[in-house]
C-alpha atoms as an extended CHARMM CRD file, in Angstrom:
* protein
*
        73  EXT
         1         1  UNK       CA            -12.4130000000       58.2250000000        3.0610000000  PROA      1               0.0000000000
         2         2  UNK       CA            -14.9450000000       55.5940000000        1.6730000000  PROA      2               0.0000000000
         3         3  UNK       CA            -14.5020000000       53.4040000000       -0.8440000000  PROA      3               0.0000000000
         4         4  UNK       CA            -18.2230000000       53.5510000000       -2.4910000000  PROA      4               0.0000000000
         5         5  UNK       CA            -17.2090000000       56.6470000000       -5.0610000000  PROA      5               0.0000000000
         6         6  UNK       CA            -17.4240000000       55.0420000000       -8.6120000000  PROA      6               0.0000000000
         7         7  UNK       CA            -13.9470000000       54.3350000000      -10.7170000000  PROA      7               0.0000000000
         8         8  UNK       CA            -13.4110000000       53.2420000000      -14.6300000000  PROA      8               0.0000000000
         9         9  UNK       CA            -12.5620000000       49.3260000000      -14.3800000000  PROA      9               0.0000000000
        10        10  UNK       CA            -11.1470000000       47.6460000000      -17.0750000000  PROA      10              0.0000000000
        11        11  UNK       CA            -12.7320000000       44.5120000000      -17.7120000000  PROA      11              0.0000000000
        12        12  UNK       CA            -11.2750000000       42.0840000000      -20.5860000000  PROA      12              0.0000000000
        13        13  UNK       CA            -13.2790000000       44.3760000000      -23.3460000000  PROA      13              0.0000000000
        14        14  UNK       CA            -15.6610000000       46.7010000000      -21.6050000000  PROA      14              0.0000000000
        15        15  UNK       CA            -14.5010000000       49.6310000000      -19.5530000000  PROA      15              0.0000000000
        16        16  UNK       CA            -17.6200000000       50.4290000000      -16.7110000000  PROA      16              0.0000000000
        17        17  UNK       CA            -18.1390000000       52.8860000000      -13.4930000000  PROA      17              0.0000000000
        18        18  UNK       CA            -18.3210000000       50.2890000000      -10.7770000000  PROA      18              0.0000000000
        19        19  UNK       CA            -17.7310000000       51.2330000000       -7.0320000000  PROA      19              0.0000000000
        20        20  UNK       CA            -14.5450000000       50.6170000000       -5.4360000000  PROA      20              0.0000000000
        21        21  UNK       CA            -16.2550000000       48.4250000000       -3.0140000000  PROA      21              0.0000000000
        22        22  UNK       CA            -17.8110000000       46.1270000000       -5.3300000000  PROA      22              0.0000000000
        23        23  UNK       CA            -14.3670000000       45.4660000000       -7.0290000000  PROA      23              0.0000000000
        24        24  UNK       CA            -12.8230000000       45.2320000000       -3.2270000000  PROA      24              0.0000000000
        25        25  UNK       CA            -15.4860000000       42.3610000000       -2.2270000000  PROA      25              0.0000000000
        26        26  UNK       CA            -15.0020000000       40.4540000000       -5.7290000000  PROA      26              0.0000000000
        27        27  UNK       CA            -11.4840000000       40.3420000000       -5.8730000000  PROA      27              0.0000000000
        28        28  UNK       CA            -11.5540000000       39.4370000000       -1.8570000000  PROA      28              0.0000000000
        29        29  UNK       CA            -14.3770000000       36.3810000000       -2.6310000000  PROA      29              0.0000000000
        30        30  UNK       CA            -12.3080000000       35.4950000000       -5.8560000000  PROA      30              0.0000000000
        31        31  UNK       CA             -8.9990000000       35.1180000000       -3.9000000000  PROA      31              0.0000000000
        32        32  UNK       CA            -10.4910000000       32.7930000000       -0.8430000000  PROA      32              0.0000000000
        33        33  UNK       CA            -12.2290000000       30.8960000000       -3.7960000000  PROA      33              0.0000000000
        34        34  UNK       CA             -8.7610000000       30.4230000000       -5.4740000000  PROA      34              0.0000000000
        35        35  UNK       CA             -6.8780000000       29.8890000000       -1.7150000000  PROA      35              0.0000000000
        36        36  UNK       CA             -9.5160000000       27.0280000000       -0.7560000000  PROA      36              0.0000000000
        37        37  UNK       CA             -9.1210000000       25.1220000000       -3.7780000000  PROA      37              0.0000000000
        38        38  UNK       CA             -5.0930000000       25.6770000000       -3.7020000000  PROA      38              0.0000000000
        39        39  UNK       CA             -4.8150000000       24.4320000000       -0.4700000000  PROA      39              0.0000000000
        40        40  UNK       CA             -7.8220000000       21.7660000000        0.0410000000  PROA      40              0.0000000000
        41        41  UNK       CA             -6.8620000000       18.1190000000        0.5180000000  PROA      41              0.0000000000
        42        42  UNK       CA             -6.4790000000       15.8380000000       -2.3680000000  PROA      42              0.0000000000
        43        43  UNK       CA             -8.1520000000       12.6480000000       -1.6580000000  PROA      43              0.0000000000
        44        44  UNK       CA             -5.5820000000        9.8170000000       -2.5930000000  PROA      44              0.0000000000
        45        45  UNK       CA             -6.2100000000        5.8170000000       -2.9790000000  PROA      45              0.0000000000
        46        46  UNK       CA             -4.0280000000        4.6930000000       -1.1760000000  PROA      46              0.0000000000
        47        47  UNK       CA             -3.5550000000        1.0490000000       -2.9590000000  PROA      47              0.0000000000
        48        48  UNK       CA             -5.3380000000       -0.9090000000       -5.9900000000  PROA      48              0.0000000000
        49        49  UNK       CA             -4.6930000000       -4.4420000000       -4.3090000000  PROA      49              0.0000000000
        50        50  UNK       CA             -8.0980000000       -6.0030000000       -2.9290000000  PROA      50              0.0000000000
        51        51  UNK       CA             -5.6140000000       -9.0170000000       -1.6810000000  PROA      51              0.0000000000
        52        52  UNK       CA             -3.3360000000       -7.3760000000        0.1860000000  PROA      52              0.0000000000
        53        53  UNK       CA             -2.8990000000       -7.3790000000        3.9230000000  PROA      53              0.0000000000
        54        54  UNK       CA             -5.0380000000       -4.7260000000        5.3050000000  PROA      54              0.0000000000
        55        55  UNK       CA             -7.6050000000       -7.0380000000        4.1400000000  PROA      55              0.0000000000
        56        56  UNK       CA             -7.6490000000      -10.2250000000        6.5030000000  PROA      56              0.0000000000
        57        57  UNK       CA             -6.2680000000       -8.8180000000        9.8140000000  PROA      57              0.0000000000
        58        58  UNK       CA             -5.9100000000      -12.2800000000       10.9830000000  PROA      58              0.0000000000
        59        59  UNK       CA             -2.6390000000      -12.3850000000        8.8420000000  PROA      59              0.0000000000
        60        60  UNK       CA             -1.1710000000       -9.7440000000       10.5540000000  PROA      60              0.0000000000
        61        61  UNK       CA             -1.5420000000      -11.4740000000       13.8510000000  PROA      61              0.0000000000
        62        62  UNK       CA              0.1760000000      -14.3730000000       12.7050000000  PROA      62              0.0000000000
        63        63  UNK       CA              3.2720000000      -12.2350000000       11.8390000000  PROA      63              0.0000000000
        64        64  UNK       CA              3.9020000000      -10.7980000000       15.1560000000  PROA      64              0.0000000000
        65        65  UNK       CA              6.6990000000      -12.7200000000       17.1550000000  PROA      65              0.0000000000
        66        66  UNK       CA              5.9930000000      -14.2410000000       20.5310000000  PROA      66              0.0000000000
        67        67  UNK       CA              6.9350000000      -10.5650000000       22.6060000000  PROA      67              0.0000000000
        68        68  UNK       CA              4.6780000000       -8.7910000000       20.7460000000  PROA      68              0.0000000000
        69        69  UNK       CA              1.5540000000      -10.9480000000       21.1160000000  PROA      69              0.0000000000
        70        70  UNK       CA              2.6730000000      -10.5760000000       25.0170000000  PROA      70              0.0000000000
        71        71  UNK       CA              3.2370000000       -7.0330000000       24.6110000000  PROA      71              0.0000000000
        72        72  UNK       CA              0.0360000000       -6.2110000000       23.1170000000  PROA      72              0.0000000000
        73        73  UNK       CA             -2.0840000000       -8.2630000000       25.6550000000  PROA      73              0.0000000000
């Protein structure tokens, strides 16, 4: 059984003979299509603040406690 004989399709206002194939591979590409952008990564900022900590990493230093600073070194 092959899929190549031609069938009636329904498009939004045209009925055509396309092969069964050709409707196959479309609605295959047209579903990945759909899947990728469903399921990509969204790209988030993560914070408007140009003053905040992650900035000057020197300030982070200066709020570890004594057994950290040893811990780390």
């Amino acid at each position: 059984m092959l899929n190549t004989d031609a069938v009636e399709f329904n498009f939004i206002f045209v009925k055509a003979e396309v092969s069964k194939l050709v409707i196959v591979g479309v609605c295959t590409f047209i579903g990945f299509a759909i899947g990728y952008w469903a399921a990509k990564p969204k790209t988030t900022l993560t914070t408007y603040d140009k003053d905040g900590p992650q900035d000057n990493p020197e300030d982070r230093r200066n709020e570890l406690s004594d057994e950290d600073r040893d811990y780390i070194s």
